[in-house]
C-alpha positions as a Python dict, from the first residue, in 0.01 Angstrom:
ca = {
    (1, 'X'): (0, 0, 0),
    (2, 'X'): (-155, -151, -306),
    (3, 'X'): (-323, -448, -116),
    (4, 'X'): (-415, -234, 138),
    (5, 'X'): (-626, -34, -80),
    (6, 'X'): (-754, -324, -257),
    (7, 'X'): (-875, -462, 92),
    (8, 'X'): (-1043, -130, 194),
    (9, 'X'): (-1218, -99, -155),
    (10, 'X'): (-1355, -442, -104),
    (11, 'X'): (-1444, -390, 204),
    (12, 'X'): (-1668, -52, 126),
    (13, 'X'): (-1790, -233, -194),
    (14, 'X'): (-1913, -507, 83),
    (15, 'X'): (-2063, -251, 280),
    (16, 'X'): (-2260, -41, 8),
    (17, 'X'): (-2400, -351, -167),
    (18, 'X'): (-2545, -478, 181),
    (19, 'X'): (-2659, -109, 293),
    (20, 'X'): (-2733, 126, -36),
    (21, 'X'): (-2831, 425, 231),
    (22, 'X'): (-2434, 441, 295),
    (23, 'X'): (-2372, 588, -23),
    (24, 'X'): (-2595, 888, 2),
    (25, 'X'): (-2399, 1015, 336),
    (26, 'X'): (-2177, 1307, 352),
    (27, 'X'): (-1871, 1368, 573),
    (28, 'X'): (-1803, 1644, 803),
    (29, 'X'): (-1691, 1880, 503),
    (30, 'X'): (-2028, 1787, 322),
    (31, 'X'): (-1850, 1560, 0),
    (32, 'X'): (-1965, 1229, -106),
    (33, 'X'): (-1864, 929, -146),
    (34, 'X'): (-1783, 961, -540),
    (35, 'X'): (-1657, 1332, -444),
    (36, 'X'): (-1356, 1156, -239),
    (37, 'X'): (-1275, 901, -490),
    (38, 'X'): (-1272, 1170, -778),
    (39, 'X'): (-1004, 1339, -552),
    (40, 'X'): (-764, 1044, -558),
    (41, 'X'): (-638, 993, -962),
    (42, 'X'): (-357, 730, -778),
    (43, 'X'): (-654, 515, -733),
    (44, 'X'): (-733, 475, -1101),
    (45, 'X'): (-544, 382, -1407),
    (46, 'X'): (-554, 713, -1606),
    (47, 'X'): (-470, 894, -1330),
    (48, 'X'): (-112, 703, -1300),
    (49, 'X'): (80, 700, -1599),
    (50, 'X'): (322, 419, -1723),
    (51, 'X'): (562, 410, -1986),
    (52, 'X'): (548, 182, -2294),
    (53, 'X'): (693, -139, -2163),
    (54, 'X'): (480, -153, -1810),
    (55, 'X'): (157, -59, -2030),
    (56, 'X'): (229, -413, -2238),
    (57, 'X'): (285, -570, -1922),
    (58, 'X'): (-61, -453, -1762),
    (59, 'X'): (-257, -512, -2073),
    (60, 'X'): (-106, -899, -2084),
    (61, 'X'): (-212, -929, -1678),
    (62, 'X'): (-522, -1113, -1661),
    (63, 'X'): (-810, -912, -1538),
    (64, 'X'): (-952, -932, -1172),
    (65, 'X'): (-1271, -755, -1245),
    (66, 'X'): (-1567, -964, -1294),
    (67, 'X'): (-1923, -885, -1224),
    (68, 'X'): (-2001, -970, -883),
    (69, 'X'): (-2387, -1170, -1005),
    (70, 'X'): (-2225, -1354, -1264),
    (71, 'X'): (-1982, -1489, -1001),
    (72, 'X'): (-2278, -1588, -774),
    (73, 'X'): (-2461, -1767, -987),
    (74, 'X'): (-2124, -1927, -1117),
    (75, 'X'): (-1938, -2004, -816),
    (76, 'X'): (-2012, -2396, -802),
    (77, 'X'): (-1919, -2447, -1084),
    (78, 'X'): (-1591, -2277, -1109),
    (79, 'X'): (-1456, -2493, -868),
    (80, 'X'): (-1526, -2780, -1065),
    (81, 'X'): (-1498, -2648, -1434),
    (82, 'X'): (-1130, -2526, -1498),
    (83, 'X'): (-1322, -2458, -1866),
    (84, 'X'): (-1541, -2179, -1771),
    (85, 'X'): (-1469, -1816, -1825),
    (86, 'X'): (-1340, -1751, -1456),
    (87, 'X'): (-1145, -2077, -1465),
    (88, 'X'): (-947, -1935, -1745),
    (89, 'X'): (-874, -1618, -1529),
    (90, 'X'): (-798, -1805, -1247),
    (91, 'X'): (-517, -2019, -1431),
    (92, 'X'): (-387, -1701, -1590),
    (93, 'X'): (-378, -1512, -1265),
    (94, 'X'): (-142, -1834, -1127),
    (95, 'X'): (72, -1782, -1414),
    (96, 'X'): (143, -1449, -1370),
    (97, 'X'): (204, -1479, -974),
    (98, 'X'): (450, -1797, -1026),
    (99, 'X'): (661, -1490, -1311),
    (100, 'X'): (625, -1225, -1032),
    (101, 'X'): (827, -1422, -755),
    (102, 'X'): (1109, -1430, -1051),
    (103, 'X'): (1019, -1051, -1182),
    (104, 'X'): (913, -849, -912),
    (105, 'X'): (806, -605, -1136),
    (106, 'X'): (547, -766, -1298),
    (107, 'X'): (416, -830, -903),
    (108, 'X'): (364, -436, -871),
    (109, 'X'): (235, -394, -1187),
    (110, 'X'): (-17, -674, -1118),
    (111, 'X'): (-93, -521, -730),
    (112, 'X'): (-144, -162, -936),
    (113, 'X'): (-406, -397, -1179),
    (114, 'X'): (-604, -494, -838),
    (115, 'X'): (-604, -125, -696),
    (116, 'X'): (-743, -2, -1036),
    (117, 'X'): (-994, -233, -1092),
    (118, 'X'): (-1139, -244, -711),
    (119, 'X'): (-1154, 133, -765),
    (120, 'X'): (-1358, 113, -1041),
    (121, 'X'): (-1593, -101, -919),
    (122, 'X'): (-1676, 74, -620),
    (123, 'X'): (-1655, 429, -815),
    (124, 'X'): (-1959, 194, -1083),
    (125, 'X'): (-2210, 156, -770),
    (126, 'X'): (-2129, 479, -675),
    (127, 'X'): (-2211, 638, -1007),
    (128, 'X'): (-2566, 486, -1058),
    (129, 'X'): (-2668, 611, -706),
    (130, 'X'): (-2473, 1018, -739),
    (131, 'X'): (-2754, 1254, -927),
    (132, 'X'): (-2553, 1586, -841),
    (133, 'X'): (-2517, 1666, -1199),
    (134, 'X'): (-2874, 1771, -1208),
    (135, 'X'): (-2771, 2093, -1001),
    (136, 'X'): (-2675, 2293, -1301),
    (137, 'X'): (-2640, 2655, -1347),
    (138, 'X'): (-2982, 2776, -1491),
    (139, 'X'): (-2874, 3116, -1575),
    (140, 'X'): (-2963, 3134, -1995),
    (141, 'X'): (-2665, 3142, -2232),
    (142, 'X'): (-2737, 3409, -2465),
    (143, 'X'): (-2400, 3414, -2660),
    (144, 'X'): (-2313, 3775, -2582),
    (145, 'X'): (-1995, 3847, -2544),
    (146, 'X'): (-1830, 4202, -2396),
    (147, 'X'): (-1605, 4445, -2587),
    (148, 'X'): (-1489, 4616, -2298),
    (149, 'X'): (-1503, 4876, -2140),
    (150, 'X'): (-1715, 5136, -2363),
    (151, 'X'): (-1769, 5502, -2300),
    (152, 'X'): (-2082, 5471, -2189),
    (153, 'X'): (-2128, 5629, -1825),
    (154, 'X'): (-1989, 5735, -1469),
    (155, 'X'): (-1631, 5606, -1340),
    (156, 'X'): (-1616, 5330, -1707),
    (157, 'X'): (-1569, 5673, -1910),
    (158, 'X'): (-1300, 5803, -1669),
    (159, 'X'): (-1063, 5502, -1695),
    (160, 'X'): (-1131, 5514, -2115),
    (161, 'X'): (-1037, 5852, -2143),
    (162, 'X'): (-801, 5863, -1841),
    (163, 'X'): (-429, 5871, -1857),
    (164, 'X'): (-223, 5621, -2055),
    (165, 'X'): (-96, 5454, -1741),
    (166, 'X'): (-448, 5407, -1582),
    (167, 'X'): (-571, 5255, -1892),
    (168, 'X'): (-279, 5031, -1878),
    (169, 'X'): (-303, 4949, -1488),
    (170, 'X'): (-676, 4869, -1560),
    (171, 'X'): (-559, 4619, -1822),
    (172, 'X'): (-314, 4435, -1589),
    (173, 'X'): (-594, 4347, -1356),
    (174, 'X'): (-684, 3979, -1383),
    (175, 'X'): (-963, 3873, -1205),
    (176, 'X'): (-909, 3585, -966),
    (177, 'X'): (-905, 3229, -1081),
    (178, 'X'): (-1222, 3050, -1038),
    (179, 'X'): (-1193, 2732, -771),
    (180, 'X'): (-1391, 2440, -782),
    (181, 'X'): (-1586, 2488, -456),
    (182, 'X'): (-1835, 2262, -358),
    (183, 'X'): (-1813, 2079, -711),
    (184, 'X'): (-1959, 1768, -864),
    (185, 'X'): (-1765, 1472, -884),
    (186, 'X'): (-1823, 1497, -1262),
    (187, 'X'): (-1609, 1832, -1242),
    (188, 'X'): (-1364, 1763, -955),
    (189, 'X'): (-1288, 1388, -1181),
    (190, 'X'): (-1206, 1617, -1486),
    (191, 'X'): (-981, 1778, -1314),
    (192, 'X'): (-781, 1562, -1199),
    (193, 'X'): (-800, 1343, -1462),
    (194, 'X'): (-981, 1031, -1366),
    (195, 'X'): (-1121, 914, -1711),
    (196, 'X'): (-1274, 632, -1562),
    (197, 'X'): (-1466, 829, -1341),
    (198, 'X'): (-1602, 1082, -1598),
    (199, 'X'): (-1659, 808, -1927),
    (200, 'X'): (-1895, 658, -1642),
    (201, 'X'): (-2079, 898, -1562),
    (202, 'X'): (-2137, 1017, -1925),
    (203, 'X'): (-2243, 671, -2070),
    (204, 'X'): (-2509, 630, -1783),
    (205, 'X'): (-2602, 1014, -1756),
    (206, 'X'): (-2537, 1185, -2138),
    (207, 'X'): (-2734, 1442, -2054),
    (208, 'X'): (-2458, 1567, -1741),
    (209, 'X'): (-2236, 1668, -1986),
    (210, 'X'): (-2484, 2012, -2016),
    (211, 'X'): (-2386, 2067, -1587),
    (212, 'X'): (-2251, 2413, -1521),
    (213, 'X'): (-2159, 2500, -1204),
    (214, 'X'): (-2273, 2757, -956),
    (215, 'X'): (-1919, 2933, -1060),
    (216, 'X'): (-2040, 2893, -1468),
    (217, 'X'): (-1802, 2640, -1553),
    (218, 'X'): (-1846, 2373, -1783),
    (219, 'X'): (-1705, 2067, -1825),
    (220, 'X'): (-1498, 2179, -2123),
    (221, 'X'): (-1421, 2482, -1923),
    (222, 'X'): (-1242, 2254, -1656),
    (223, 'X'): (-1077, 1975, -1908),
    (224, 'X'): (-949, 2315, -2081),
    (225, 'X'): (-833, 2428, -1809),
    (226, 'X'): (-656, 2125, -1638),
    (227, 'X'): (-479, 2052, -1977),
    (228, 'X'): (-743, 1717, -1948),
    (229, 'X'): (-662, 1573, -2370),
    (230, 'X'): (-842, 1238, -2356),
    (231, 'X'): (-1172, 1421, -2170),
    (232, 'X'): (-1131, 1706, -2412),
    (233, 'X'): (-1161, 1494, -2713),
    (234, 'X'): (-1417, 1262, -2550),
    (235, 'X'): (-1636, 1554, -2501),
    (236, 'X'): (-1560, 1705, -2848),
    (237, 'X'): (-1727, 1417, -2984),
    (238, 'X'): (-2067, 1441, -2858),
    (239, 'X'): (-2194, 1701, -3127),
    (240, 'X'): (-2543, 1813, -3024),
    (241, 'X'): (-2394, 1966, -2695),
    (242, 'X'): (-2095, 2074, -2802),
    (243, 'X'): (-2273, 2355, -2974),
    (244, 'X'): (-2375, 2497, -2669),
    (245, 'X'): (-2087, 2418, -2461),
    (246, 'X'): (-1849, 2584, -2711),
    (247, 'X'): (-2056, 2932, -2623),
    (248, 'X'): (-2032, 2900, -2229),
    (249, 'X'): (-1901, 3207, -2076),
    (250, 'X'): (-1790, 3160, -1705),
    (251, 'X'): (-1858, 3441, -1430),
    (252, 'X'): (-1515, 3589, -1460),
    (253, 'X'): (-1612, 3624, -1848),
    (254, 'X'): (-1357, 3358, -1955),
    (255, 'X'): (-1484, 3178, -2282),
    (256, 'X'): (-1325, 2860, -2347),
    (257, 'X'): (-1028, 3027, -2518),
    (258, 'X'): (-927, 3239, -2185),
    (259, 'X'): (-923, 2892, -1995),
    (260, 'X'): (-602, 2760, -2220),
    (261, 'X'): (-411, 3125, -2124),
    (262, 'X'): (-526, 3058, -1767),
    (263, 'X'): (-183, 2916, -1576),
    (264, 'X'): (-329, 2870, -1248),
    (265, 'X'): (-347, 2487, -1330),
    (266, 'X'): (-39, 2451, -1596),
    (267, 'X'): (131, 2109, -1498),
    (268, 'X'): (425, 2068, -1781),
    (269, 'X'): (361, 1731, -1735),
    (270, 'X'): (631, 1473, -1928),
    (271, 'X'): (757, 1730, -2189),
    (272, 'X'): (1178, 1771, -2112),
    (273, 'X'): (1167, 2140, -2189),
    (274, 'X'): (1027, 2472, -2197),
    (275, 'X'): (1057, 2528, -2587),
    (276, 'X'): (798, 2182, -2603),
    (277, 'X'): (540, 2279, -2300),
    (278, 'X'): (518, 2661, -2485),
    (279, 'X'): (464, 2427, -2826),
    (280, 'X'): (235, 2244, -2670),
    (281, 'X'): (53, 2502, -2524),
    (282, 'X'): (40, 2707, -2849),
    (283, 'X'): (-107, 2412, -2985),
    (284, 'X'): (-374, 2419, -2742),
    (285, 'X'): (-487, 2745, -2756),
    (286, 'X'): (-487, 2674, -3153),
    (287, 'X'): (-688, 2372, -3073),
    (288, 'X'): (-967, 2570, -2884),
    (289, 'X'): (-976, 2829, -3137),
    (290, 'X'): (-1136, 2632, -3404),
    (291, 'X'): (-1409, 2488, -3193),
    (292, 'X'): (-1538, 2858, -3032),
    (293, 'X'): (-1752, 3098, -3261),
    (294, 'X'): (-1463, 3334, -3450),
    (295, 'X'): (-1622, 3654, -3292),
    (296, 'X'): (-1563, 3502, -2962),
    (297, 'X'): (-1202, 3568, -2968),
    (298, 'X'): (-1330, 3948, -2933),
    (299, 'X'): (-1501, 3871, -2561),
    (300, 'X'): (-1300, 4075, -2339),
    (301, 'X'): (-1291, 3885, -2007),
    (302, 'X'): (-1405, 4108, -1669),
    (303, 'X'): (-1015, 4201, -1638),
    (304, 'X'): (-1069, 4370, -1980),
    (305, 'X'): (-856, 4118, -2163),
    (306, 'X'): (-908, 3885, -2467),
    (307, 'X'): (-835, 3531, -2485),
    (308, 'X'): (-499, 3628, -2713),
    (309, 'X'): (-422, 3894, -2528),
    (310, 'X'): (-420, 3668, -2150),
    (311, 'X'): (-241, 3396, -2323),
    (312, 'X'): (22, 3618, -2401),
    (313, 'X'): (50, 3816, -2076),
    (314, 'X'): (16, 3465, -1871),
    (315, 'X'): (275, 3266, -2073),
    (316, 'X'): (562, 3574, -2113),
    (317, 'X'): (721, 3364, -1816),
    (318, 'X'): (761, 3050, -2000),
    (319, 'X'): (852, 3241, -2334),
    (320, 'X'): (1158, 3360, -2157),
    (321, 'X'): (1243, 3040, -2020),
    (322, 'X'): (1193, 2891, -2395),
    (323, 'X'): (1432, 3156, -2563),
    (324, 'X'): (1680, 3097, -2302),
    (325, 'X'): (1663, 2702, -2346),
    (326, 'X'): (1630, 2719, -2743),
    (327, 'X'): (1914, 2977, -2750),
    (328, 'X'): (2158, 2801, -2535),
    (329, 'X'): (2044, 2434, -2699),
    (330, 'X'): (2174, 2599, -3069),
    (331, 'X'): (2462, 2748, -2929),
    (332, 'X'): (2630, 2463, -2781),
    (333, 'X'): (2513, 2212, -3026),
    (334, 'X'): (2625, 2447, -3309),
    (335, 'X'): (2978, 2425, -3172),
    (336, 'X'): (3019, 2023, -3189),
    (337, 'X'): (2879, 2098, -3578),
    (338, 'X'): (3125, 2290, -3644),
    (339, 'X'): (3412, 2088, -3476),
    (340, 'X'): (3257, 1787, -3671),
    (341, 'X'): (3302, 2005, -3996),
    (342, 'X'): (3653, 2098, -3895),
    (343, 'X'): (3764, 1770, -3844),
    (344, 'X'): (3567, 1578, -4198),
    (345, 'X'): (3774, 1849, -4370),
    (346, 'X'): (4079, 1765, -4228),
    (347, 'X'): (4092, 1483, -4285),
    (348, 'X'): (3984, 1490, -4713),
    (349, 'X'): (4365, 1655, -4713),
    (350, 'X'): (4541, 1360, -4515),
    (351, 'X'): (4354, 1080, -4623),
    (352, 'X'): (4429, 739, -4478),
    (353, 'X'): (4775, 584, -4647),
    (354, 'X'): (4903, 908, -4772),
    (355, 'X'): (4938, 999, -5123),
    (356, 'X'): (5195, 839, -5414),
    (357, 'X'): (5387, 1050, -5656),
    (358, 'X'): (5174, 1121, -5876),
    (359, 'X'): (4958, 1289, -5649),
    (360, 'X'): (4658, 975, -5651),
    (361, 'X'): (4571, 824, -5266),
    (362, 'X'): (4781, 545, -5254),
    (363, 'X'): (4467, 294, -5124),
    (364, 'X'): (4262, 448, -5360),
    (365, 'X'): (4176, 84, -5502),
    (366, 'X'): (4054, -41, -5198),
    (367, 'X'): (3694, -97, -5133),
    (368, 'X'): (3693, 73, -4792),
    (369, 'X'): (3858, 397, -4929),
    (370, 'X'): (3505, 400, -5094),
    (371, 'X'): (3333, 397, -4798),
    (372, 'X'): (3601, 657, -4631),
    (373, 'X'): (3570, 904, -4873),
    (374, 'X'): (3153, 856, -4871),
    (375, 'X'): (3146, 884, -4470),
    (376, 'X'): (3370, 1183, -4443),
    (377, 'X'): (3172, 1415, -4726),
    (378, 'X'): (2813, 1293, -4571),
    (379, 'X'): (3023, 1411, -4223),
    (380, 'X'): (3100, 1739, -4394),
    (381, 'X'): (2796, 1826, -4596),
    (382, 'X'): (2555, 1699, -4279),
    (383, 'X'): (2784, 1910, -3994),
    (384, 'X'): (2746, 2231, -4221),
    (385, 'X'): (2409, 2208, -4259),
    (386, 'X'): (2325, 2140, -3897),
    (387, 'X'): (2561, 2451, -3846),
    (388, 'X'): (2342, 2675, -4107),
    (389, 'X'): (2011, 2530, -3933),
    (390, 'X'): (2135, 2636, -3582),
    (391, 'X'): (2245, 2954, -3681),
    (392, 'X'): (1889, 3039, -3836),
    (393, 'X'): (1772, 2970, -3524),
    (394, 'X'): (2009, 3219, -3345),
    (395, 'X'): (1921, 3499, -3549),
    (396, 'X'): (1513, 3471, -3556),
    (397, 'X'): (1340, 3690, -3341),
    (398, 'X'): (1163, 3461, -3109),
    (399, 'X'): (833, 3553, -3143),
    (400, 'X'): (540, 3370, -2951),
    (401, 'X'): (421, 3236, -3254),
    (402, 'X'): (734, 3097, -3382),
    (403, 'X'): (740, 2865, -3111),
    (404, 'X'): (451, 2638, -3251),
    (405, 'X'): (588, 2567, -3610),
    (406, 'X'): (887, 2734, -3747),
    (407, 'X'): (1124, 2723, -3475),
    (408, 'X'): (1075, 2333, -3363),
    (409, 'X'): (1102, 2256, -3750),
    (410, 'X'): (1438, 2462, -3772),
    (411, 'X'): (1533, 2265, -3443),
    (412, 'X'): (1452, 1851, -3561),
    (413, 'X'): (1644, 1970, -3907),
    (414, 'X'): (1941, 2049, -3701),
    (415, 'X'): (1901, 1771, -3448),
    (416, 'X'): (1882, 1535, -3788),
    (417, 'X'): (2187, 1718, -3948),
    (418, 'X'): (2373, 1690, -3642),
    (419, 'X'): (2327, 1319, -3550),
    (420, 'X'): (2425, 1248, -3879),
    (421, 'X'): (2727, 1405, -3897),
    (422, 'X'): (2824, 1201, -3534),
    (423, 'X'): (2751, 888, -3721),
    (424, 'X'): (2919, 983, -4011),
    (425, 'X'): (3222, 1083, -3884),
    (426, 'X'): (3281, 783, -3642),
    (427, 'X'): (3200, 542, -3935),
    (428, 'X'): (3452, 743, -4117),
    (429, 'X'): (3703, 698, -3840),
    (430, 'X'): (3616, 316, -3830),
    (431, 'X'): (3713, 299, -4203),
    (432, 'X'): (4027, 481, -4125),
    (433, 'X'): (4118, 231, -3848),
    (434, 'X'): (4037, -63, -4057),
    (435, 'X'): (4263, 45, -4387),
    (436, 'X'): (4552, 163, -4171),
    (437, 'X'): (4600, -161, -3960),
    (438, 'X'): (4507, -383, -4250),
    (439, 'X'): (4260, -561, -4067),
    (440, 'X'): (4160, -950, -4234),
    (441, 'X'): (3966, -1116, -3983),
    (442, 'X'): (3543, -1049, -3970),
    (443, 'X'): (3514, -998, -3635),
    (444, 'X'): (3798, -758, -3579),
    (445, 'X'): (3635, -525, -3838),
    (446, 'X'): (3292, -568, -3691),
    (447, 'X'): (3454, -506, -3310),
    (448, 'X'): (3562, -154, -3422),
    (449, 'X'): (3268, -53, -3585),
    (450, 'X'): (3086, -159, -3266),
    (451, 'X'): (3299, 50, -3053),
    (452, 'X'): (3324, 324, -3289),
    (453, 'X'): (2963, 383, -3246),
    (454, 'X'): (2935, 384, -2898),
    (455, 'X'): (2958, 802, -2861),
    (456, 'X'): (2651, 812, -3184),
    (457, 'X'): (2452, 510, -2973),
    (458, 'X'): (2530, 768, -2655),
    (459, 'X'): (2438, 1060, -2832),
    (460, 'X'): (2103, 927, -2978),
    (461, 'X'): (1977, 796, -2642),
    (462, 'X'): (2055, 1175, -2432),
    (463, 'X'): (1854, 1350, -2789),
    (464, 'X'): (1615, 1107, -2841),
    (465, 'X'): (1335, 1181, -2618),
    (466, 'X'): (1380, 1621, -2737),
    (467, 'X'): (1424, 1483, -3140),
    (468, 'X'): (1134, 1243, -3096),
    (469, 'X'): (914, 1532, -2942),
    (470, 'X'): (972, 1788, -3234),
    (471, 'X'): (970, 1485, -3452),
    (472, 'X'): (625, 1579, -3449),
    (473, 'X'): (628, 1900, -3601),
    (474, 'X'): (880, 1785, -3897),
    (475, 'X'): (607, 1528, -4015),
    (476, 'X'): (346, 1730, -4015),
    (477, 'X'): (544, 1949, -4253),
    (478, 'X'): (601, 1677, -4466),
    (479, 'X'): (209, 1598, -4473),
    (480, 'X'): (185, 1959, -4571),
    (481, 'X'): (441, 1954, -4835),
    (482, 'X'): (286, 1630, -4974),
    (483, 'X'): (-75, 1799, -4978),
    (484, 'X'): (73, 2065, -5187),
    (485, 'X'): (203, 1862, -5450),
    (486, 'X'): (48, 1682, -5690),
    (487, 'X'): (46, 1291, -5643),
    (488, 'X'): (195, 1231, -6017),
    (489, 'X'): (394, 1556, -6025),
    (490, 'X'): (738, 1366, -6064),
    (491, 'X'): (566, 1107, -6251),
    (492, 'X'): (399, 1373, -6539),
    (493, 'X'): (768, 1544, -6511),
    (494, 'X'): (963, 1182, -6609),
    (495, 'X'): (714, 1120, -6903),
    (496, 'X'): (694, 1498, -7013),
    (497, 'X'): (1079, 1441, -7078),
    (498, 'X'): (1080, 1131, -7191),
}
């Protein structure tokens, strides 16, 4: 399918380069050219996410985008001059085709490399020739925002000082989401992602970042919205209209703030779990927050709602879902603490060998008795702890709020506690195994330790991708901590008793 695409890109790059006009026409449903290819985030790189290890690969694949003039006027001598810059490519490009027949992965990523880069170049001709930003919403931003509903006049007064449950209907209304009808490709490429598509157009047009659409909404109202990071930030950084894009206020009265409550779009995305895509949304919404004026978190959209107050309403769903996962995660993990715990403090009352008359461990002299008694307190201390951690976590209230700091903290404590105690209790074991038996060969030693920590190896491979995720919030408490603290406070302490 790759090559296929690559061949059809080349062959409309072929065709718009020999007949400009073909660019400018519409189909039967009235979209460009560009508006297509800002519908299809396959076609592009940052629309198609890879892990870790296939993002190496593609960034060690040579590149099969050069500038079509340059390879005119250097054709001739490319066939002759292995030295010159598309030489080099061309020898590169060999090398990785004679690993692909071996690794057929490195074959797809390379076929993914083509599709990408034909679909840039055709979406760079295209860019120069679309001008649709320059249909902006000319209504004037005044930075007003609404209160509400006031007592002012007619049927408004009635639902103010109506009855409680009419007041409370009225507030339950939310206005229907706002579509992206007959958009620019600038918009339609934010929303679904295409990076390529929008960095273009903003380094040859700055000045489209200002479009509005007919609906009122920005391009920071549709990155917002479409949980769009990389455009968000891109955006962010352009200062002068930032200040004016930060007071936008769409047609269903949605500041910026309203767009990161709005669910219509929510895509979890790679986060494992609910307690993490709640986080991350909290984290959002916090995000927002500081760029908008503070008296815009008043504006009451045309449902009568604030941004807070949506967010809350719109996300109750995934709160549940959160409390359910969080409290069912601490229950279960809190039992294999405390079966850890149970089991390190059996065992400090039949340690390995038995005990002599006088009451002393009979391998007490023994250098891995050392290392026993170490591994099965660090079990103990490390299991009870995790225990304590998961139990706090039981018994707090589950507020919205708690979701973005305190509770993921409480959580990668545990998680640290916990795998600790695993590895601490099978090296423990190991140590047992070895002093029983009487072990004197290297390698029999090192084979037990190896298999003892197959379960912790096991363990730390299911957890790792939840403990790496609220790894995140655990260092930035650290940061915090360290901010509070004086750089030479231990240091003044040591001298000041010395």
């Amino acid at each position: 399918m790759d090559n296929v695409w690559v061949s059809r890109t080349e062959t409309a790059l072929w065709l718009l380069k020999n007949d400009e006009i073909l660019g400018d026409l519409l189909d039967n449903k009235g979209r460009s050219c560009l508006q297509l290819l800002a519908n299809m985030p396959s076609a592009f790189k940052s629309g198609y996410p890879m892990d870790k290890f296939k993002s190496f690969i593609y960034f060690c694949l040579p590149s099969n985008e050069h500038d079509a003039d340059k390879v005119d006027q250097t054709n001739l001598r490319q066939r002759n001059d292995l030295e010159s810059g598309q030489g080099k490519n061309h020898l590169l490009l060999s090398c990785s085709l004679s690993f692909s027949r071996g690794w057929p992965i490195i074959g797809s990523i390379q076929n993914q490399k083509k599709k990408y880069e034909s679909s840039w170049k055709l979406a760079k001709l295209l860019i120069k020739k679309d001008k649709s930003w320059k249909n902006t919403d000319i209504k004037p931003d005044i930075g007003i925002i609404s209160f509400g509903e006031t007592e002012g006049s007619g049927s408004e007064k009635k639902i103010v000082l109506g009855k409680k449950e009419d007041k409370e209907e009225k507030d339950d209304i939310i206005p229907p989401p706002l579509f992206l009808t007959n958009a620019t490709p600038l918009l339609i490429a934010t929303s679904t992602g295409i990076e390529e598509i929008v960095n273009g157009i903003l380094d040859e047009y700055p000045q489209a970042v200002e479009h509005v659409s007919d609906q009122g909404l920005s391009i920071m109202h549709v990155a917002i919205r479409h949980r769009q990071g990389n455009i968000f930030e891109r955006v962010r950084k352009m200062k002068i209209p930032m200040a004016r894009l930060v007071r936008r206020i769409d047609d269903n009265g949605y500041t910026l703030l309203h767009h990161v409550a709005d669910m219509t779009h929510y895509s979890s995305g790679n986060l494992p779990n609910p307690a993490l895509q709640l986080q991350d949304e909290l984290k959002w919404f916090e995000r927002v927050r500081k760029l908008i004026p503070s008296h815009y978190v008043m504006n009451h959209s045309k449902g009568g709602q604030t941004a807070p107050d949506f967010f809350e309403k719109s996300h109750a769903y995934l709160l549940q879902e959160a409390q359910n996962w969080l409290k069912r995660t601490s229950e279960s993990c809190s039992v294999i603490a405390v079966l850890i715990a149970t089991v390190a403090f059996t065992v400090a009352y039949t340690v390995p060998g038995g005990f002599d008359s006088t009451g002393l461990p009979i391998l007490h002299h023994h250098p891995f008795f050392v290392v026993f008694t170490i591994t099965d307190v660090l079990a103990l201390v490390s299991s009870l702890t995790s225990v304590v951690m998961f139990i706090s976590i039981l018994t707090s209230p589950f507020r919205l709020q708690d979701f973005r700091k305190s509770l993921p903290r409480k959580l990668s404590l545990a998680f640290t506690f916990l795998f600790l105690s695993v590895a601490a209790t099978m090296m423990a074991f190991s140590t047992t195994v070895i002093l029983i038996v009487r072990l004197q060969k290297r390698w029999t030693t090192t084979l037990i330790y190896g298999v003892a920590f197959v379960p912790v190896t096991l363990f730390a491979l299911l957890q790792f991708p939840v403990y790496v995720a609220f790894m995140g919030t655990a260092k930035q408490s650290l940061s915090i901590m360290k901010k509070a603290l004086p750089r030479n406070f231990l240091r003044e302490m040591i001298g000041k008793n010395q």
